[in-house]
FIVEXDREN-458374 format. One record per atom (N, C-alpha, C): x negated, y, z; atom name; residue number from 0. Coordinates in Angstrom, 1 decimal, always signed. Layout:
% FIVEXDREN-458374
x->X; y->Y; z->Z; atom->CA; seq->NUM .
...
This chain:
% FIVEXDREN-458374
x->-0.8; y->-1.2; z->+0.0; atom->N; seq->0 .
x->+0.0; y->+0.0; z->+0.0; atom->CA; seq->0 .
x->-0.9; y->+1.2; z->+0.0; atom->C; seq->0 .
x->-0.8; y->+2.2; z->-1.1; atom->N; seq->1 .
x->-1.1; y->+3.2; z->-0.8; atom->CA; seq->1 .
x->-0.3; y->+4.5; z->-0.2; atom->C; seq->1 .
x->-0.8; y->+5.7; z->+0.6; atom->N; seq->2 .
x->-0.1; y->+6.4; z->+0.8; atom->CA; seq->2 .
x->-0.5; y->+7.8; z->-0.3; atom->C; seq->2 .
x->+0.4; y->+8.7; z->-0.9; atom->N; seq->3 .
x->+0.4; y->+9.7; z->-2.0; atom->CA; seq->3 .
x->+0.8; y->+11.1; z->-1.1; atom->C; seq->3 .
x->-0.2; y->+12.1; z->-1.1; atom->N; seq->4 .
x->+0.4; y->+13.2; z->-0.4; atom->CA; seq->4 .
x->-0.2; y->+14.4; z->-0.6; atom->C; seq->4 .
x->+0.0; y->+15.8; z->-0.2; atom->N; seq->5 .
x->-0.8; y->+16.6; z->-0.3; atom->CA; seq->5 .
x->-0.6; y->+17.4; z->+0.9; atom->C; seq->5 .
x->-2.1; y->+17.8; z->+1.1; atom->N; seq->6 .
x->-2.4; y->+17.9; z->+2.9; atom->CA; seq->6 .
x->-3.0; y->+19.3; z->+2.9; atom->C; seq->6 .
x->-2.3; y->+20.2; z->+3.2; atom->N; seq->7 .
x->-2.2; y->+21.6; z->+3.1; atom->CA; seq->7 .
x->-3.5; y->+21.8; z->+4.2; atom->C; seq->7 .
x->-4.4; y->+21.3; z->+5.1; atom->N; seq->8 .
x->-5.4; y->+21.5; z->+5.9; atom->CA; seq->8 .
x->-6.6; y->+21.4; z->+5.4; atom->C; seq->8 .
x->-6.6; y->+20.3; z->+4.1; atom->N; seq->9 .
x->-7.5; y->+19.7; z->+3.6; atom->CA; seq->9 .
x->-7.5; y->+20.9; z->+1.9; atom->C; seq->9 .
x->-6.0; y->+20.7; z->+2.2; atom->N; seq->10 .
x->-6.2; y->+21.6; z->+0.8; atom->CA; seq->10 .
x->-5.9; y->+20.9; z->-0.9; atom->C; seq->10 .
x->-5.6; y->+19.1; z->-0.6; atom->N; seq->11 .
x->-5.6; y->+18.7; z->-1.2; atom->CA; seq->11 .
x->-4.8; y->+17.9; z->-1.8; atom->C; seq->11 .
x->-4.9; y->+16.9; z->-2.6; atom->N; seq->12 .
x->-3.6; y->+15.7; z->-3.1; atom->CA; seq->12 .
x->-4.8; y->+14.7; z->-2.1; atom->C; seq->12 .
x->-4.2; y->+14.0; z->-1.7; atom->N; seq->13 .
x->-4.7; y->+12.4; z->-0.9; atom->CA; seq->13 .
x->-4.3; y->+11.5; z->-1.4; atom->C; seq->13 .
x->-5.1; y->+10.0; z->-2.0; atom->N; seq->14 .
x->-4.1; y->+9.1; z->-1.9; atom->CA; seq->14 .
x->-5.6; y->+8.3; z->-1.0; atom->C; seq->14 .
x->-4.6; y->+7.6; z->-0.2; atom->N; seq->15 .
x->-5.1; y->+6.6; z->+0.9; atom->CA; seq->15 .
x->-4.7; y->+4.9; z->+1.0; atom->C; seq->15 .
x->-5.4; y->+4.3; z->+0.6; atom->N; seq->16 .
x->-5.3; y->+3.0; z->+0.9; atom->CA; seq->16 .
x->-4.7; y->+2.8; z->+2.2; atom->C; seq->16 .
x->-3.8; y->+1.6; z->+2.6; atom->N; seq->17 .
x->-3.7; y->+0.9; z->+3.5; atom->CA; seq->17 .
x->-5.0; y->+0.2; z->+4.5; atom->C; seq->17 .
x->-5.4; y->+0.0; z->+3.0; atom->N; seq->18 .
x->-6.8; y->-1.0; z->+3.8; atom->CA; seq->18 .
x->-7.9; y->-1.3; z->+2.3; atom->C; seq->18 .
x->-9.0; y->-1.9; z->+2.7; atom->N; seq->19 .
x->-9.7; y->-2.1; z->+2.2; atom->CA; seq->19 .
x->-9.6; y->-2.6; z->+0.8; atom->C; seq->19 .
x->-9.0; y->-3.9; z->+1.0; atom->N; seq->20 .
x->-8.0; y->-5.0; z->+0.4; atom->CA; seq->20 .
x->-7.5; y->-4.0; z->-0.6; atom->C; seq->20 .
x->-6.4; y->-3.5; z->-0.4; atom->N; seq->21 .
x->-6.0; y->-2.5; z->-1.5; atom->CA; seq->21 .
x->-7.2; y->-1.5; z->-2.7; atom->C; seq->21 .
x->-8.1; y->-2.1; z->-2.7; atom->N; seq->22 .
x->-9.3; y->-0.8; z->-2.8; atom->CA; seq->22 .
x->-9.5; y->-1.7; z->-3.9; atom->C; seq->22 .
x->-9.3; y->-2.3; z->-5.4; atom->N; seq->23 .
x->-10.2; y->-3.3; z->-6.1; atom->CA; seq->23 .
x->-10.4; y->-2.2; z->-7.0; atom->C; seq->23 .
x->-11.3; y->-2.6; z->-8.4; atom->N; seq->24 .
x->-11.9; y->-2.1; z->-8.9; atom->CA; seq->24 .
x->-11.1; y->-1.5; z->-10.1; atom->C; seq->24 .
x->-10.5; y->-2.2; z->-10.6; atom->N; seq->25 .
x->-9.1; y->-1.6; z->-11.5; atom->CA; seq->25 .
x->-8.4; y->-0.2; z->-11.0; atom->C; seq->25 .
x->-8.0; y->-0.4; z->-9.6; atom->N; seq->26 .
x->-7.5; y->+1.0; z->-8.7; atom->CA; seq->26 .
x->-8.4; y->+1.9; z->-8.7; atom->C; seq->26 .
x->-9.9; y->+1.5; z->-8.4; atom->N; seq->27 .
x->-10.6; y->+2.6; z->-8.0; atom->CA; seq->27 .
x->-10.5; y->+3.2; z->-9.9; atom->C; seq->27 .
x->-10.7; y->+2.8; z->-10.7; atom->N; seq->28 .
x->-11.1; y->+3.5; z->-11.9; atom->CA; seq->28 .
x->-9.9; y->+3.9; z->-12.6; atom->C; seq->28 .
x->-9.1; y->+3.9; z->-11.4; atom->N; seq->29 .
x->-7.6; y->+4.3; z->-12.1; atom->CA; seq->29 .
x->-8.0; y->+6.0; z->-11.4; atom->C; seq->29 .
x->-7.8; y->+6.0; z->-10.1; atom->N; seq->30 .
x->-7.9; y->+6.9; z->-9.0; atom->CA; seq->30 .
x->-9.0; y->+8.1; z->-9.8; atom->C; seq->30 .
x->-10.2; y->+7.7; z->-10.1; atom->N; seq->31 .
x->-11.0; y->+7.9; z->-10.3; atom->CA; seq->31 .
x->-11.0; y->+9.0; z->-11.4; atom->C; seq->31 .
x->-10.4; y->+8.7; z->-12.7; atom->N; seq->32 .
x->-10.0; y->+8.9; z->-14.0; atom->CA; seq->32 .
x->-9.5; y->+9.9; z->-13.6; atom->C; seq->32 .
x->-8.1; y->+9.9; z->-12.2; atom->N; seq->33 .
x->-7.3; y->+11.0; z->-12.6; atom->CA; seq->33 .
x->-8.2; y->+12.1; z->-11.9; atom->C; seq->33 .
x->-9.7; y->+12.2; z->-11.6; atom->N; seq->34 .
x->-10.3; y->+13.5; z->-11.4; atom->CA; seq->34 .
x->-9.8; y->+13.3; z->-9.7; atom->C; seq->34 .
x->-9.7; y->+12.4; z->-9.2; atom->N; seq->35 .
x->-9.8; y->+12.2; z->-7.4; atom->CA; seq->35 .
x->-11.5; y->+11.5; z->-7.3; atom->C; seq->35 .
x->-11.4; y->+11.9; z->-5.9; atom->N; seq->36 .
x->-13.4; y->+11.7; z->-5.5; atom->CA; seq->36 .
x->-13.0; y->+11.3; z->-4.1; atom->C; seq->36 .
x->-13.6; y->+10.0; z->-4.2; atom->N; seq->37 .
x->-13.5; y->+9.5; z->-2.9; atom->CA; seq->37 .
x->-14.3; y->+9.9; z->-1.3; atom->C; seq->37 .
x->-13.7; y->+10.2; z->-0.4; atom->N; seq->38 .
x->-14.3; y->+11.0; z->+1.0; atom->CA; seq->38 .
x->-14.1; y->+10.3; z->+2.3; atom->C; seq->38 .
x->-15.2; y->+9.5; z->+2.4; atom->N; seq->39 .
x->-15.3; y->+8.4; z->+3.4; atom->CA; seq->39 .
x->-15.4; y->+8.9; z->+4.9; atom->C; seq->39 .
x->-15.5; y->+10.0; z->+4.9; atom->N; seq->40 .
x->-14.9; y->+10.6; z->+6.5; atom->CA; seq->40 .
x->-13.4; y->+10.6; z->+6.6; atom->C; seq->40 .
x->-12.5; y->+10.6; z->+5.3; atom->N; seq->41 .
x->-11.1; y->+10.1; z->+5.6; atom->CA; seq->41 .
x->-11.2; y->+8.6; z->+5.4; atom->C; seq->41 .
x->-11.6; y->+8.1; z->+4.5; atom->N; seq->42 .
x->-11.2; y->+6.9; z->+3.8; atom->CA; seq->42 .
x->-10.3; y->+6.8; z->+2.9; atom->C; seq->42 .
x->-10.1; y->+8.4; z->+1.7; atom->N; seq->43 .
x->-9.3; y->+8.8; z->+1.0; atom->CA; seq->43 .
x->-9.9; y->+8.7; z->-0.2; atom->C; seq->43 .
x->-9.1; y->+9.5; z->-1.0; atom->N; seq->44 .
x->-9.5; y->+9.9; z->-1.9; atom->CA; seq->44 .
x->-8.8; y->+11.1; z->-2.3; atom->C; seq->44 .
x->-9.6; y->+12.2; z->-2.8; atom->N; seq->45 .
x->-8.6; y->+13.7; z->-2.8; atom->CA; seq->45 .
x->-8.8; y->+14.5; z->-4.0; atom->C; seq->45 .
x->-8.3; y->+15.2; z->-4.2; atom->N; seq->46 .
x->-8.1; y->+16.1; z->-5.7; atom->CA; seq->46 .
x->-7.4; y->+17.7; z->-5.1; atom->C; seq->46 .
x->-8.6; y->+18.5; z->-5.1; atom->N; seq->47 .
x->-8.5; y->+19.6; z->-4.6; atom->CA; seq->47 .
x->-6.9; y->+20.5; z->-5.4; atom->C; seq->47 .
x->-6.8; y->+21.2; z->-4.3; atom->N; seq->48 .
x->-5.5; y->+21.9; z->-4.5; atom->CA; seq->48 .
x->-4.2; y->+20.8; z->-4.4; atom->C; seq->48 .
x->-2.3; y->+21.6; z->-4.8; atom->N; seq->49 .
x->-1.4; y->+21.3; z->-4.0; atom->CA; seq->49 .
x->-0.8; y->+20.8; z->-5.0; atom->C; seq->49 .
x->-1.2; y->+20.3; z->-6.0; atom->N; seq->50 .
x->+0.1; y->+20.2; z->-7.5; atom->CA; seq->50 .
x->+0.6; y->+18.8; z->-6.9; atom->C; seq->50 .
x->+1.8; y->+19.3; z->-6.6; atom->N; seq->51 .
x->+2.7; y->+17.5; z->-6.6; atom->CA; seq->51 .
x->+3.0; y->+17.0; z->-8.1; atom->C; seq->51 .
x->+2.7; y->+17.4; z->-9.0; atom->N; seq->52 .
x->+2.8; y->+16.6; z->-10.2; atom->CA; seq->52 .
x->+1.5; y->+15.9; z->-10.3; atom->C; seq->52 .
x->+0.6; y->+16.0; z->-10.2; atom->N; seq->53 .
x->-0.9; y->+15.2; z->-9.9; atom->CA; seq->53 .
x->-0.8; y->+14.1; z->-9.0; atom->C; seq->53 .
x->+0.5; y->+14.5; z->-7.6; atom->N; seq->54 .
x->+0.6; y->+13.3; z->-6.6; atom->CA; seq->54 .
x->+1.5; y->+12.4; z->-7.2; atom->C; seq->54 .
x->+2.7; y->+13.1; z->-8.1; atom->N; seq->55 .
x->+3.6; y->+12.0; z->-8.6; atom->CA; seq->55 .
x->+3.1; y->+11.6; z->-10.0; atom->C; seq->55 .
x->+2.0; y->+11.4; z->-10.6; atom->N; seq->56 .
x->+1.6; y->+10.8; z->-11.2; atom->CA; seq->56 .
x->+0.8; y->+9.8; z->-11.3; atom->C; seq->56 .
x->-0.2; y->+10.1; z->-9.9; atom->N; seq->57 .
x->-1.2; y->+9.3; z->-9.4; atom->CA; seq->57 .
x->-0.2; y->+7.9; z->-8.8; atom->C; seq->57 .
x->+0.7; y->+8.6; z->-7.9; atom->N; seq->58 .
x->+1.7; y->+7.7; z->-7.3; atom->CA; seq->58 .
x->+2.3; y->+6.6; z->-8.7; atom->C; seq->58 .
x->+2.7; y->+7.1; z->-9.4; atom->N; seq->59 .
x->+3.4; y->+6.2; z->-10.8; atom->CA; seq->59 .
x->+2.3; y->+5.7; z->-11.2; atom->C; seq->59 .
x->+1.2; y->+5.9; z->-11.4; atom->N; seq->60 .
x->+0.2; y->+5.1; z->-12.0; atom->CA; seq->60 .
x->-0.4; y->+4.1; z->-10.7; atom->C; seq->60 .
x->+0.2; y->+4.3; z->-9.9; atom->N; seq->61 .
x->-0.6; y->+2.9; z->-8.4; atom->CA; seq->61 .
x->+0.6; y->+1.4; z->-8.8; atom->C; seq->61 .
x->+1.8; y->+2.5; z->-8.7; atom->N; seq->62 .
x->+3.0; y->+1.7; z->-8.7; atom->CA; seq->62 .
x->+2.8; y->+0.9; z->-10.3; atom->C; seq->62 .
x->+2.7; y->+1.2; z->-11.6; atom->N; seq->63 .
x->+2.5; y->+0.4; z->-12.5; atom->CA; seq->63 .
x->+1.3; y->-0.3; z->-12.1; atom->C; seq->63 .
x->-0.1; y->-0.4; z->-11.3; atom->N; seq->64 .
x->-1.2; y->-1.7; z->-11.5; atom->CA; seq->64 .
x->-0.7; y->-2.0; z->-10.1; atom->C; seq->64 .
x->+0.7; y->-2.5; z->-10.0; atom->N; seq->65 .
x->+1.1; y->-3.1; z->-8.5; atom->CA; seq->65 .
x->+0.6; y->-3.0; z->-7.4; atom->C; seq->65 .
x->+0.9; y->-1.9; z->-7.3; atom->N; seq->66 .
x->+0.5; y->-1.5; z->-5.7; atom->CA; seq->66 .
x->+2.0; y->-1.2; z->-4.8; atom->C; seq->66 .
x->+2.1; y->-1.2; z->-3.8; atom->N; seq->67 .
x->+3.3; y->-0.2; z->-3.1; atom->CA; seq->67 .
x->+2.6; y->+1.1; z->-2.9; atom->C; seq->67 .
x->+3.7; y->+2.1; z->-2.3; atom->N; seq->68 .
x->+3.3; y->+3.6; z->-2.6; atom->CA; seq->68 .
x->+4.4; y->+4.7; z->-1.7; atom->C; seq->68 .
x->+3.7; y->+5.2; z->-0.9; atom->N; seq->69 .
x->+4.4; y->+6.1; z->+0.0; atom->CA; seq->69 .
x->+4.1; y->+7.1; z->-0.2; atom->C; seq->69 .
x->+5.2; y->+8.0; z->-0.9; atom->N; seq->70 .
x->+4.8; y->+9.8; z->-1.6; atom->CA; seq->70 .
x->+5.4; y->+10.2; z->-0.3; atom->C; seq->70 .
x->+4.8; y->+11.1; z->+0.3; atom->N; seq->71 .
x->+5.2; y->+12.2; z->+1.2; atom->CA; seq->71 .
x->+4.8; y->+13.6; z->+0.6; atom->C; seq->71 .
């Protein structure tokens, strides 16, 4: 499961794995692609600024390589 959000502290779009497990290599080059950089003090991955069309796209692109997905 990932979680999809944008975190007005950070400044960012987040998407966050559940767990490790969720993290394979297909996901990461999906995440990756869309211009997200991964930030191991969260254990996220973030895309500077607030555009929720970036979160609901990233979100629809988890959900098509089978993931679950919690947009907040």
């Amino acid at each position: 499961m990932y979680l999809v959000t944008t975190d007005t502290r950070l400044g960012a779009v987040v998407v966050a794995p559940e767990c490790a497990d969720d993290l394979n290599d297909e996901t990461r080059a999906a995440i990756e692609a869309a211009a997200f950089t991964w930030q191991p003090d969260i254990e996220a991955f973030t895309q500077p600024g607030q555009d929720r069309q970036a979160a609901a796209r990233i979100a629809l692109r988890l959900v098509q390589l089978g993931h679950d997905v919690l947009a907040v």
